[in-house]
N, C-alpha and C positions, 0 to 999 in steps of 0.2 A: 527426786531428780535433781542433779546440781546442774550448775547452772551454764557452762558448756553443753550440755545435751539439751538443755530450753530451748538458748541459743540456736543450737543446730534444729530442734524440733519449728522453732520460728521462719526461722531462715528455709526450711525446706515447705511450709508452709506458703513465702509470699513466694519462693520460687514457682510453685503449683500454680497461686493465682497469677503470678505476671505473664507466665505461659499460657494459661486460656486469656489474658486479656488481646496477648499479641497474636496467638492463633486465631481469634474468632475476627478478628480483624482482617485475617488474610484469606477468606473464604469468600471468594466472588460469587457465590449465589446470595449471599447476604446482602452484599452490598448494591447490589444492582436493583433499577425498578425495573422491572417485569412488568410491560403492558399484559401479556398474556402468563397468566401464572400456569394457568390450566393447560396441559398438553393438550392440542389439537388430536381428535378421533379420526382416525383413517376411514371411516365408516361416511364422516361427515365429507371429505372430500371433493366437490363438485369441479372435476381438471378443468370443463369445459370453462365455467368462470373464470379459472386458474388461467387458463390457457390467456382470457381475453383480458385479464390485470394484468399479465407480464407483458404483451404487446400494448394494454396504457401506457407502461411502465419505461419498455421500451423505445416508444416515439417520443416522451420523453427525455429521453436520453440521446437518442438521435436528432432531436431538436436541439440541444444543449451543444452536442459534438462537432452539431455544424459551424459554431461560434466558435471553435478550435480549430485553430490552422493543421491542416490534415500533415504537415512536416511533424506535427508536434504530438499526433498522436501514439506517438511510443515514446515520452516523455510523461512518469504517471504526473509529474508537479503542474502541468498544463491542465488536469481537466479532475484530480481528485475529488472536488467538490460534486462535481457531477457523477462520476462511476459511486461515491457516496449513495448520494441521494439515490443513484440506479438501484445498489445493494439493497438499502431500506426499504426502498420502494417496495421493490419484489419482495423482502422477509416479509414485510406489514401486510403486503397484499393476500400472502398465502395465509399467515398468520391470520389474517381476518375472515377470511374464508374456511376456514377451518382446517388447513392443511398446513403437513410438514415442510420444515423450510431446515434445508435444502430439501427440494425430493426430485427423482427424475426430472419430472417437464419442466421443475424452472431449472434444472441444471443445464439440459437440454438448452432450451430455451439464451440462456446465456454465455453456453458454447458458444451458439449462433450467434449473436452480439460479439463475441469478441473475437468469431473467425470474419466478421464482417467490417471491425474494426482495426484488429490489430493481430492480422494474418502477416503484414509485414514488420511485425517486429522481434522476430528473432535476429539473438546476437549471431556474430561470428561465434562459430569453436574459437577458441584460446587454444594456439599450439604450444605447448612447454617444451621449452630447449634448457639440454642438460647447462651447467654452472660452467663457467673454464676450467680448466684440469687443473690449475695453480688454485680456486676456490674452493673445489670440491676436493683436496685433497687434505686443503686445510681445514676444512667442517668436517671430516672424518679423521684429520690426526687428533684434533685439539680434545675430542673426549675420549678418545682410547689414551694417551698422553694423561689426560686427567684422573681416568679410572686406575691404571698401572701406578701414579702416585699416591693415590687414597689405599691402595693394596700396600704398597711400603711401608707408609704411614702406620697402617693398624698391623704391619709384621713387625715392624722396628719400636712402634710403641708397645707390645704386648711382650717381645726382649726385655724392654727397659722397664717394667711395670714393678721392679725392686726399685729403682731408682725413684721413679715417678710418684709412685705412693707416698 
């Protein structure tokens, strides 16, 4: 084998390894700890327990909320720390219990929380109004203009392609 095709046999070699170094690196199941590795058994599921972790979970959270000036509760930069802790809460709670997180009843459950919460914070619709006719007429000449020049360009340069050559 000479010694350009080593080369290349080399070269396609570290290529192979520096691609599993940087793919295994991008695989978030790897990287994460996993308190719970084991998937929860739907078998095991006790809602009723369920039911009375997300209402722990929840008065906590309702305690926390009430130290948020209610103006600001449709600002998430006010209370993140807490609807945090609320999320965790709840994944840990089911998760320790032996149930799916998300599943129904804490989805349910967290509806509730945040038709309780932040029922008024829907935005306005955004009405979109057209452009002025002098704006929109120039955002539609200026690439049809563009394209009919690129069209000349490659008729008049394939004419002159004695030339050019």
């Amino acid at each position: 084998m000479d010694t350009n095709g080593l080369n290349v046999l080399k070269l396609f070699v570290v290529g192979i390894f520096v691609n599993n170094l940087m793919t295994s690196g991008l695989s978030a199941t790897e990287n994460i700890n996993m308190k719970a590795s084991v998937k929860p058994s739907v078998d095991l599921c006790n809602e009723t327990t369920l039911l009375l972790e997300m209402e722990k979970c929840g008065e906590i959270f309702k305690h926390d909320m009430k130290l948020v000036d209610p103006q600001n509760w449709c600002n998430l930069t006010y209370f993140i720390r807490e609807y945090n802790f609320f999320s965790t809460c709840t994944e840990e709670s089911a998760v320790h219990i032996g149930c799916y997180w998300p599943n129904p009843l804490v989805e349910s459950y967290i509806i509730r929380i945040h038709k309780h919460f932040f029922s008024n914070c829907t935005l306005d619709r955004i009405i979109w109004v057209d452009p002025p006719d002098d704006t929109l007429t120039i955002l539609i000449l200026i690439p049809v203009c563009l394209t009919l020049a690129m069209i000349a360009l490659v008729v008049w340069c394939s004419k002159r392609s004695d030339i050019l050559a």
